[in-house]
C-alpha positions in Angstrom: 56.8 82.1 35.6 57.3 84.3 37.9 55.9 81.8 40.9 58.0 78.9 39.5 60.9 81.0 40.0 59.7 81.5 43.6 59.8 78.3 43.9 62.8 77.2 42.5 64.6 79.7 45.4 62.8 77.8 48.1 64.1 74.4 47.6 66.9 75.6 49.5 64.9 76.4 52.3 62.7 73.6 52.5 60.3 75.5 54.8 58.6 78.4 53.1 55.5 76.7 51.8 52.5 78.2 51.6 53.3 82.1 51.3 52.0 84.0 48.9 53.7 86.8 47.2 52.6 89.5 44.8 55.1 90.7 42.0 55.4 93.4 43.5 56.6 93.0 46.4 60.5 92.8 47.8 61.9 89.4 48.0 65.2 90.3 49.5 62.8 91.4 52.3 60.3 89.0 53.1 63.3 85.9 53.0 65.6 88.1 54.7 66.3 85.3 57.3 69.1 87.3 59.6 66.2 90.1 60.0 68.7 92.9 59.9 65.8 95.5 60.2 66.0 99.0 62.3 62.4 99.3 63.3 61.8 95.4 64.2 58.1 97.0 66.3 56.5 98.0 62.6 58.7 96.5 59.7 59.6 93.4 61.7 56.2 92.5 62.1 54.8 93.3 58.9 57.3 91.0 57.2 56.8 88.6 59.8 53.2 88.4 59.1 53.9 88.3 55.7 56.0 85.4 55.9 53.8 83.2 57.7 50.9 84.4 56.3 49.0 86.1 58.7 47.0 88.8 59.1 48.5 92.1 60.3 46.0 93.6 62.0 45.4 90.0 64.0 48.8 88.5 64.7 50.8 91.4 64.8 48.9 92.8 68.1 49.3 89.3 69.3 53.1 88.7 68.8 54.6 91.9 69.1 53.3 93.7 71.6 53.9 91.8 74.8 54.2 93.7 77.7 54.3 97.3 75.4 53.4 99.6 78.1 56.1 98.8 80.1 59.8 99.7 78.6 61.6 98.8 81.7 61.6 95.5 82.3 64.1 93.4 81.4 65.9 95.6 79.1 67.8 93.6 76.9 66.1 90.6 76.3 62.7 93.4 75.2 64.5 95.8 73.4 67.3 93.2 71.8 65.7 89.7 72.1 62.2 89.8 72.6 61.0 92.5 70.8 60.7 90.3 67.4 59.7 86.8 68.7 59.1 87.8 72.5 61.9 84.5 73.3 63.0 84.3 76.7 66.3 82.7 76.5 66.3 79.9 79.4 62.5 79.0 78.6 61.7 78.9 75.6 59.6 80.2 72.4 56.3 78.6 73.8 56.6 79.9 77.5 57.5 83.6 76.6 54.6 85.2 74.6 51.4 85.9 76.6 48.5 84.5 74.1 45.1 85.9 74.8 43.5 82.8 76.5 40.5 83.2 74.4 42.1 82.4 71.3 42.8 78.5 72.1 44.0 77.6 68.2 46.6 80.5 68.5 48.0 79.3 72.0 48.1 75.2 70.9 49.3 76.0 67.4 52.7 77.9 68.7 52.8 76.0 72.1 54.2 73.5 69.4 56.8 75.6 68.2 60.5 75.1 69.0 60.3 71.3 69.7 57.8 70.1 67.0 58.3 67.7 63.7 55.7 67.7 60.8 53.8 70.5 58.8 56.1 72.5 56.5 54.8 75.6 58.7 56.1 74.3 62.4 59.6 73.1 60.6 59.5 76.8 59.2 58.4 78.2 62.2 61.0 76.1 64.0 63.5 77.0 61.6 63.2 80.4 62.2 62.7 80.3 65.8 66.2 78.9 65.6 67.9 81.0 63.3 66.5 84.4 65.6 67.5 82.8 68.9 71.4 82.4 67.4 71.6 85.6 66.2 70.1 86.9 69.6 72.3 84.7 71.6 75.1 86.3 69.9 73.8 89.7 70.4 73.2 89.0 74.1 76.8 87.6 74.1 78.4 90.6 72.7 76.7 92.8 75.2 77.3 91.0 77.9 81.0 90.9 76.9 80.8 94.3 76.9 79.1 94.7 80.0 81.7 92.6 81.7 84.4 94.6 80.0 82.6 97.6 81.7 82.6 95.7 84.8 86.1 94.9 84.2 87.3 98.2 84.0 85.3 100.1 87.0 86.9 97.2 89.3 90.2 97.8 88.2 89.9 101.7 88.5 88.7 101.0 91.7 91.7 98.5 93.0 94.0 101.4 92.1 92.4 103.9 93.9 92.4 102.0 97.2 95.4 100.9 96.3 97.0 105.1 96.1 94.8 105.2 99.2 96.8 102.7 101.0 100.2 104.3 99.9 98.6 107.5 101.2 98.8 109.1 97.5 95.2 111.0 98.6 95.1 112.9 95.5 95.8 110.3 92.9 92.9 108.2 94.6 90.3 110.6 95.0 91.2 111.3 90.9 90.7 107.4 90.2 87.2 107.5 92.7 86.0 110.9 90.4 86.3 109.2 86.8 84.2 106.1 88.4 81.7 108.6 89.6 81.2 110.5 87.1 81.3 107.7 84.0 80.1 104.5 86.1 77.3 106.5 88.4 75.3 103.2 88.8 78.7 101.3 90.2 79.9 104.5 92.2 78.5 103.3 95.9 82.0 102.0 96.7 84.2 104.9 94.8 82.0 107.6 96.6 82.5 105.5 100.2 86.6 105.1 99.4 86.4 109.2 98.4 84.7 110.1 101.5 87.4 108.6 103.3 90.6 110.0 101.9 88.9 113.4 102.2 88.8 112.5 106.3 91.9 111.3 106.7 93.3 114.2 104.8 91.7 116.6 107.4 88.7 117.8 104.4 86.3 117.3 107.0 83.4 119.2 105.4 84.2 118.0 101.7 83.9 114.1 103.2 80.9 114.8 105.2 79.0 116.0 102.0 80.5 113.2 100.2 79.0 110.7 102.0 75.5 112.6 102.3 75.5 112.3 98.6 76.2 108.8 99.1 73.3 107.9 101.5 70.8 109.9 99.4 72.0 107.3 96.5 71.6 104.5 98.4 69.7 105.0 101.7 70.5 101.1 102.6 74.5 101.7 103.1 74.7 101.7 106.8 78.6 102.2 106.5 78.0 105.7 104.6 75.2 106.7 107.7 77.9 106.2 110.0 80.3 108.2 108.2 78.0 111.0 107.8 77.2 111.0 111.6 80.5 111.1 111.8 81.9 113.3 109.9 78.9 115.7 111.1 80.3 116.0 114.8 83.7 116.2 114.0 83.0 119.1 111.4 81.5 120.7 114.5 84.1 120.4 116.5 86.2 122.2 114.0 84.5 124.7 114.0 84.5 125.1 118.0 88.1 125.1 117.4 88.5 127.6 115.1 86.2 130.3 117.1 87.8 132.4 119.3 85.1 135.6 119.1 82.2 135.0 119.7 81.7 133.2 123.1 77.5 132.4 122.2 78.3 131.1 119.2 81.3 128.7 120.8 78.1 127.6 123.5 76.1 127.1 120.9 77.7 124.2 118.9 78.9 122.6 122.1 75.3 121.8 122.4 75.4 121.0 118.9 78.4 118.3 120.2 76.0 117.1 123.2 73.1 116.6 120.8 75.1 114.3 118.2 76.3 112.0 121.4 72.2 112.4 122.1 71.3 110.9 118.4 74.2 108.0 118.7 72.1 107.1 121.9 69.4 106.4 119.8 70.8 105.4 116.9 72.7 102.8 119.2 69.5 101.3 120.5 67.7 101.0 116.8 71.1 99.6 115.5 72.4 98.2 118.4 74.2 95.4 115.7 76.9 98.0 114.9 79.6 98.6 116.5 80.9 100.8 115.0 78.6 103.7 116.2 80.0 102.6 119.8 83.4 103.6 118.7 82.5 106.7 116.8 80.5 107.5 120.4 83.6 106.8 122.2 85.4 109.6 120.0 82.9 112.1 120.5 82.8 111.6 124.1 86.3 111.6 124.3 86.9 115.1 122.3 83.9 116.2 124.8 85.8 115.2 128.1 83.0 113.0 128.9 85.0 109.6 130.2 82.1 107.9 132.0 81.3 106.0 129.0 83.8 105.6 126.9 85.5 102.1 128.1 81.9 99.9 128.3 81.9 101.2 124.2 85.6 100.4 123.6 85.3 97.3 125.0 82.0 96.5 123.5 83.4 97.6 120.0 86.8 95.1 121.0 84.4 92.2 121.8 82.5 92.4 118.8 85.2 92.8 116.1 87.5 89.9 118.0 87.6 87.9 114.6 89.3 90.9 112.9 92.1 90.6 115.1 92.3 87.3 114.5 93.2 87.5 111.0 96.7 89.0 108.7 95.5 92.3 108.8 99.0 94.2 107.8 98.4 94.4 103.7 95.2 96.8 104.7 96.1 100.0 106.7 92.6 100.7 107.2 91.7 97.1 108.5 94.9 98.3 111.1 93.1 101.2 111.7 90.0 99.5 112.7 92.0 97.2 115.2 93.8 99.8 117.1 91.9 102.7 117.0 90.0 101.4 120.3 93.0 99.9 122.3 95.0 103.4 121.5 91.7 105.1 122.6 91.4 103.0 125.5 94.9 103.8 126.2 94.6 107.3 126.6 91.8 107.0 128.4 93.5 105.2 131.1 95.7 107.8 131.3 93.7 110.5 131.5 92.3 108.4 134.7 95.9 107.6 136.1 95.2 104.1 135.0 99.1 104.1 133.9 99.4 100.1 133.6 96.3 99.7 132.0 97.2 102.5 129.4 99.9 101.1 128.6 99.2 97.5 128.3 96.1 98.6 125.3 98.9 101.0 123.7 101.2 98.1 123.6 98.4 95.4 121.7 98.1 98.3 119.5 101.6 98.9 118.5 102.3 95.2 118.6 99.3 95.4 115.8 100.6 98.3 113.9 104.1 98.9 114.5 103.9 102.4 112.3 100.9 103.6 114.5 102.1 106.9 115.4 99.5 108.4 118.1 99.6 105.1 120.3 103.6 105.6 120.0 103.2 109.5 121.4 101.0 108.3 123.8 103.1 105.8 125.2 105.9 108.3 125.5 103.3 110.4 127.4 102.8 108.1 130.1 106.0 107.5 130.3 106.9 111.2 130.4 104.2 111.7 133.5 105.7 108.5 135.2 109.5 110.4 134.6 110.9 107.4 132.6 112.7 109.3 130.7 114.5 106.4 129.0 111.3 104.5 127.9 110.1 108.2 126.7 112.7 108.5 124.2 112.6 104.8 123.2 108.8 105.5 121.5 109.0 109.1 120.7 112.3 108.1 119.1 110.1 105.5 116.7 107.2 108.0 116.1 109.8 110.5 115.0 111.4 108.5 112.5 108.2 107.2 111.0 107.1 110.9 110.9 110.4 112.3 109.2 110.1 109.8 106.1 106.3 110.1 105.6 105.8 113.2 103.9 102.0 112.9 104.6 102.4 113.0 108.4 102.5 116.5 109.4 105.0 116.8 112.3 104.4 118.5 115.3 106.3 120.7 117.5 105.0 119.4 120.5 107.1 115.8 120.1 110.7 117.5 119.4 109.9 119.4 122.4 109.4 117.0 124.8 111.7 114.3 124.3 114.0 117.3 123.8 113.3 118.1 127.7 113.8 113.5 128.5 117.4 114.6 126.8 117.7 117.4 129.2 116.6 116.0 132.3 119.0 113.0 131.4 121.6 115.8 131.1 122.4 114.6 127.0 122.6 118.4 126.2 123.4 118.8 122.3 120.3 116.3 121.6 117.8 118.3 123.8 119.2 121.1 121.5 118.7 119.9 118.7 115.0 118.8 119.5 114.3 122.1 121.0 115.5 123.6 117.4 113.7 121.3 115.3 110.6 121.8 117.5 111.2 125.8 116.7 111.4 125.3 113.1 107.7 123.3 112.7 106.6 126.5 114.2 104.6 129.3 112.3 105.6 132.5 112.1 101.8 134.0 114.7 102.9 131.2 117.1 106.8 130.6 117.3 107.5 133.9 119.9 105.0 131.8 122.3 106.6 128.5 121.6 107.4 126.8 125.1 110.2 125.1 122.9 112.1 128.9 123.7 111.9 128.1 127.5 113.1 124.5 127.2 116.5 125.9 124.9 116.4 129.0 127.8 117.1 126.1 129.8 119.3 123.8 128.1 121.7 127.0 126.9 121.8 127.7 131.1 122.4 124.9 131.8 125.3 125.2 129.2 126.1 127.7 131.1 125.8 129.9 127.9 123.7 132.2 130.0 123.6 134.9 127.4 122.0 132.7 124.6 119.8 131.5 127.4 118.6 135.2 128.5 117.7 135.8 124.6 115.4 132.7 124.4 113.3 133.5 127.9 112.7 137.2 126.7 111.8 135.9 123.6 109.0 133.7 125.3 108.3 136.4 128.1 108.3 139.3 125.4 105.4 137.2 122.9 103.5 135.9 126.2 99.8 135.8 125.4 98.1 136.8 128.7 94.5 137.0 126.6 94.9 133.6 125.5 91.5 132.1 124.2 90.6 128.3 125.9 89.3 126.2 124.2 88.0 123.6 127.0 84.5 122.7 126.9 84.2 122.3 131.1 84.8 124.5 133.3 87.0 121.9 135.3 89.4 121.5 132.5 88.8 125.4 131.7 90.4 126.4 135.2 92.5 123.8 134.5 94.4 125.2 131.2 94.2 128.7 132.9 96.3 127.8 136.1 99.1 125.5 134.0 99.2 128.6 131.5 99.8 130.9 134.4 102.4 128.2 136.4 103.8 128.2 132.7 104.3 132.1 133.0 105.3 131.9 137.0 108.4 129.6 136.0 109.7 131.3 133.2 110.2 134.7 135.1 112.1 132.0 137.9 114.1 130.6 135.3 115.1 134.2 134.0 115.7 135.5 137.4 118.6 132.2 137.5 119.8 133.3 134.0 120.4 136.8 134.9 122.1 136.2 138.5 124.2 133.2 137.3 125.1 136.2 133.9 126.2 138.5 136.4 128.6 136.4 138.1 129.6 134.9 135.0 130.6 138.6 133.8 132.5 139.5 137.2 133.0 136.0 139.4 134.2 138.5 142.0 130.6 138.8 142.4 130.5 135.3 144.3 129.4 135.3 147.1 131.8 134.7 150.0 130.9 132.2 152.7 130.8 135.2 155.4 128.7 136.9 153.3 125.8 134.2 153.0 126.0 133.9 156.6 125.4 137.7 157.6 122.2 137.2 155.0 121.1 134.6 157.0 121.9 136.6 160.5 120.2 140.1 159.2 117.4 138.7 157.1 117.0 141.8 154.9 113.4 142.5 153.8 112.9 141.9 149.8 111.6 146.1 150.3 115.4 146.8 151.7 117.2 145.0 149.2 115.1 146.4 146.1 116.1 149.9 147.6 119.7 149.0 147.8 119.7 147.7 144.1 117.8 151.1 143.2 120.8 153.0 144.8 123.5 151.1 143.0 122.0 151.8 139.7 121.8 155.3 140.2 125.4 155.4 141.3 126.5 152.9 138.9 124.5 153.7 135.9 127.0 152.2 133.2 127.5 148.8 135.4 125.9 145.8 133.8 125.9 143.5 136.8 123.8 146.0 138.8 121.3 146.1 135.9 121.1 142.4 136.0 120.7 141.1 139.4 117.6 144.3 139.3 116.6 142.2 136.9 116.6 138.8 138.7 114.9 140.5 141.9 112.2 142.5 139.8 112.3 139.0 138.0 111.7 137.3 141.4 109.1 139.6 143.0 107.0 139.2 139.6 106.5 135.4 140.0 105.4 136.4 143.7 102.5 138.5 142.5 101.5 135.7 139.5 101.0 133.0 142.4 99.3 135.6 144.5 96.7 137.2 141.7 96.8 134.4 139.2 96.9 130.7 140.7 96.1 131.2 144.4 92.4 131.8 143.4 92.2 128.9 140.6 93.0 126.4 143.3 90.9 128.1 146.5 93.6 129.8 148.3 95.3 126.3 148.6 98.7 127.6 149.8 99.7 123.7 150.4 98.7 123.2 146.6 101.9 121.2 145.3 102.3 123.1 142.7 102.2 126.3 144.4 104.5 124.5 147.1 106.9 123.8 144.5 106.8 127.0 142.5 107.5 128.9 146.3 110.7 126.8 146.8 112.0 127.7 143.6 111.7 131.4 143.8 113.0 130.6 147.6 116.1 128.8 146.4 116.9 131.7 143.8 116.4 134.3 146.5 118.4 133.1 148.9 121.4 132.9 145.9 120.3 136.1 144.7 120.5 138.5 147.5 124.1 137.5 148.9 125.3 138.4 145.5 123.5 141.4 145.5 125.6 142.1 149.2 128.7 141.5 147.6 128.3 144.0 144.5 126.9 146.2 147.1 130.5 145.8 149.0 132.4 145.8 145.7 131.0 148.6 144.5 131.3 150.5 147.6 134.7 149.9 148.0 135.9 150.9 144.4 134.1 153.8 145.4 136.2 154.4 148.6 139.3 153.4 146.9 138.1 156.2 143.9 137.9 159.3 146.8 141.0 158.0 148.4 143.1 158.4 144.8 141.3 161.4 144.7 142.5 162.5 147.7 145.6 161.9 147.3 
């Protein structure tokens, strides 16, 4: 009875045939056709055997355990797919499991399977060959879906970030990089790259240099991240030559640190010589390193090579911007550096005309055309970098910029705006650097030439008073060494010149009697009192005249004058050789000539003035 019943339930199927089952065992089981079963490696293929009457111990080895020893490949057609039927998806039932050769009936009997009419076994077998390949397909769909989803999502994390990154919202990218990193680690490469670059351009030199470490150890094939750590490596050293000041062996020894990196892109350059990129970072180095020699063949290698960049719409990508102007604004300042001024300028203009927001080739425009004294053209492009600088919160503005177009405003006699500059340049100061802030000698200068002399006098002593003499240099030759110690000490030279001015031009401002009267220049010129005589003379007034403030001042200016003297004498004369026809030491002598030969007929005439009150004081007395 019980068989007939069996029976009856297989009409529907029209397949099981010839399977034999005991009354004991589980129906809902063995014609469980969906084969919704947890452990399909020992269940599946015990009811699979069962069903089409095999063996166990024969067919089970035989169907299930294809490829066993190895978990790995393929992962979701063997763990999902495969694991039950061993079906590939694109080839088919007959082409997936690997029969043992020896067993010829085995391999021709299921090579039929999938594509074969007849026996009620093969339209079983096909049947549910079928049935498991749908419900696999599905599976596979489902995951795949979900894969894509996954897919999906790490792309769109990663459009915002660059996205923030382009807007220069750093810290909102480098947020949207981390959750790709640290929930999609096998789709990170490009997240870690995009990190290591916001931590660079924020100035996080170290953090970015072990970012992208971490991402060549991931993937040792991403050339772009061994640039970056090269990189990144040098200019981390180069900090650090910055920032020490103490220990002189220890500055010496990461300068050679800095000459072995510009070593290893020499050979890196010659196994990769395909990248161009390594030429530009070289260029860099070199340039930080005041080694010039050959810095233009790699600019212009690096320009010829990326042509076809330049070619396309590059202005939705600042970094593709970056890319394109970073050599001609290198190449620019080069140029400079080599009094090459038409040449620097012509890169500096393809590189605005690129980027019209690129800041440093707008500075360094207005450089050359500070050193060429077009003053005009000068305030034209530091005008534009300023503006671009004062509504991006994320440039940090610098002192230096106020400061000289400040001086173009000055030298073009536009007062109030050089004041202004000068005062803006002030306030970007810290508090350790602002009393040696050369923007104090530049307002010394526009208040004199005011002819507020007293708010003049309080800048220069302000400057004079916080004058580093000790001041570390940070040069890495001894050229440019020499050079930074002679302009710091012309710097120094100029300002007591420029106070001597102040404090004559005060005096006279205080008593104009103090002018000196045409007869009085001449007798200056006739006697040609020694600088010895005159010092005395001032000495003598002083101690007669202790409450006069004019006698006080021109001391001042003279003492003032005489200083300068001994700065060219001790201080520049033997940076430049004893070179007394040195323009610069020309220039600075004509100055302190010029203010002497003011000076000391003014000191004449309070000398008279105050001789005669004093005559006029014993004659009253007398009386």
């Amino acid at each position: 009875m019980f068989r007939l019943k069996l029976l009856k339930n297989r009409i529907n199927y029209n397949i099981f045939e010839n399977v034999k089952i005991s009354k004991n065992e589980n129906i809902s089981i063995i014609f469980n056709e969906k084969m919704e079963i947890k452990n399909r490696k020992v269940i599946g293929g015990y009811n699979y055997c069962r069903i089409f009457n095999r063996k166990f111990t024969d067919d089970y080895d035989i169907v299930m355990n294809v490829n066993s020893n190895d978990d790995n490949i393929n992962i979701k057609l063997k763990n999902r797919y495969s694991k039950f039927f061993n079906l590939n998806e694109d080839e088919g039932y007959n082409r997936t499991i690997k029969f043992n050769t020896n067993n010829i009936y085995e391999f021709r009997k299921y090579e039929k399977i999938g594509n074969c009419v007849g026996t009620y076994e093969e339209k079983r077998n096909k049947y549910l060959y079928s049935k498991k390949k749908e419900e696999m397909e599905e599976e596979m769909e489902e995951e795949m879906e979900e894969d894509e989803k996954g897919y999906t999502l790490v792309e769109n994390m990663l459009k915002e970030g660059i996205e923030m990154k382009e807007k220069k919202e750093f810290d909102g990218a480098i947020e949207m990089f981390d959750k790709i990193i640290d929930s999609y680690s096998d789709q990170s490469e490009e997240a870690m790259f995009e990190k290591g670059i916001c931590l660079e351009v924020m100035g996080k030199i170290e953090e970015a240099h072990e970012m992208f470490k971490k991402l060549v150890y991931q993937t040792p094939d991403n050339l772009d991240g061994w640039t970056a750590v090269m990189r990144t490596k040098w200019l981390k050293q180069y900090n650090e030559y910055i920032k020490e000041t103490n220990d002189q062996e220890k500055k010496e020894e990461i300068k050679d640190q800095l000459f072995t990196s510009v070593k290893e892109y020499d050979e890196l350059i010659k196994k990769w010589n395909h990248l161009s990129v390594l030429r530009l970072d070289r260029a860099n180095l070199n340039y930080h390193l005041g080694e010039y020699n050959t810095i233009i063949d790699d600019l212009n290698y690096y320009i010829s090579k990326n042509a076809s960049i330049s070619d396309e719409t590059t202005t939705s990508s600042s970094e593709k911007r970056a890319k394109i102007t970073q050599p001609y604004t290198l190449l620019g300042k080069v140029h400079m550096i080599k009094g090459n001024y038409q040449d620097a300028i012509d890169n500096l203009l393809i590189a605005i005309d690129i980027d019209d927001h690129d800041v440093e080739s707008l500075i360094a425009l207005g450089n050359i055309y500070h050193m060429t004294n077009e003053n005009e053209k000068l305030i034209k492009y530091y005008s534009i970098a300023i503006d671009i600088i004062e509504n991006d919160s994320l440039i940090n503005a610098n002192s230096t910029v106020y400061n000289i177009r400040g001086n173009a405003y000055l030298k073009l006699n536009d007062i109030d705006n050089a004041i202004s500059d000068f005062e803006s340049a002030l306030s970007l100061e810290n508090e350790q650097t602002k009393s040696s802030s050369t923007a104090y000698i530049s307002l010394a200068h526009a208040y004199h030439s005011k002819e507020m002399f007293e708010k003049a006098l309080d800048n220069i002593n302000i400057f004079i008073e916080g004058f580093d003499s000790k001041k570390d240099f940070i040069s890495i030759s001894n050229i440019d060494l020499d050079k930074e110690k002679f302009q710091r000490s012309e710097q120094y030279c100029k300002c007591h010149v420029l106070r001597a001015a102040i404090l004559r031009d005060l005096a006279i401002s205080n008593d104009s009697s103090l002018f000196p009267s045409p007869e009085m220049s001449s007798s200056v010129s006739s006697n040609q009192l020694t600088t010895h005589q005159i010092l005395n003379m001032l000495n003598d007034l002083e101690k007669n005249n202790p409450t006069n403030l004019e006698t006080k001042m021109l001391l001042g200016s003279l003492v003032d004058c005489l200083t300068a003297n001994e700065v060219i004498d001790n201080d520049l004369l033997p940076l430049v050789h004893s070179d007394l026809n040195h323009p610069n030491i020309q220039q600075l002598k004509q100055e302190i000539s010029r203010i002497y030969t003011y000076l000391v007929p003014t000191i004449l005439q309070l000398n008279k003035n105050l001789s005669s009150s004093s005559a006029d004081s014993m004659t009253s007395l007398d009386d």
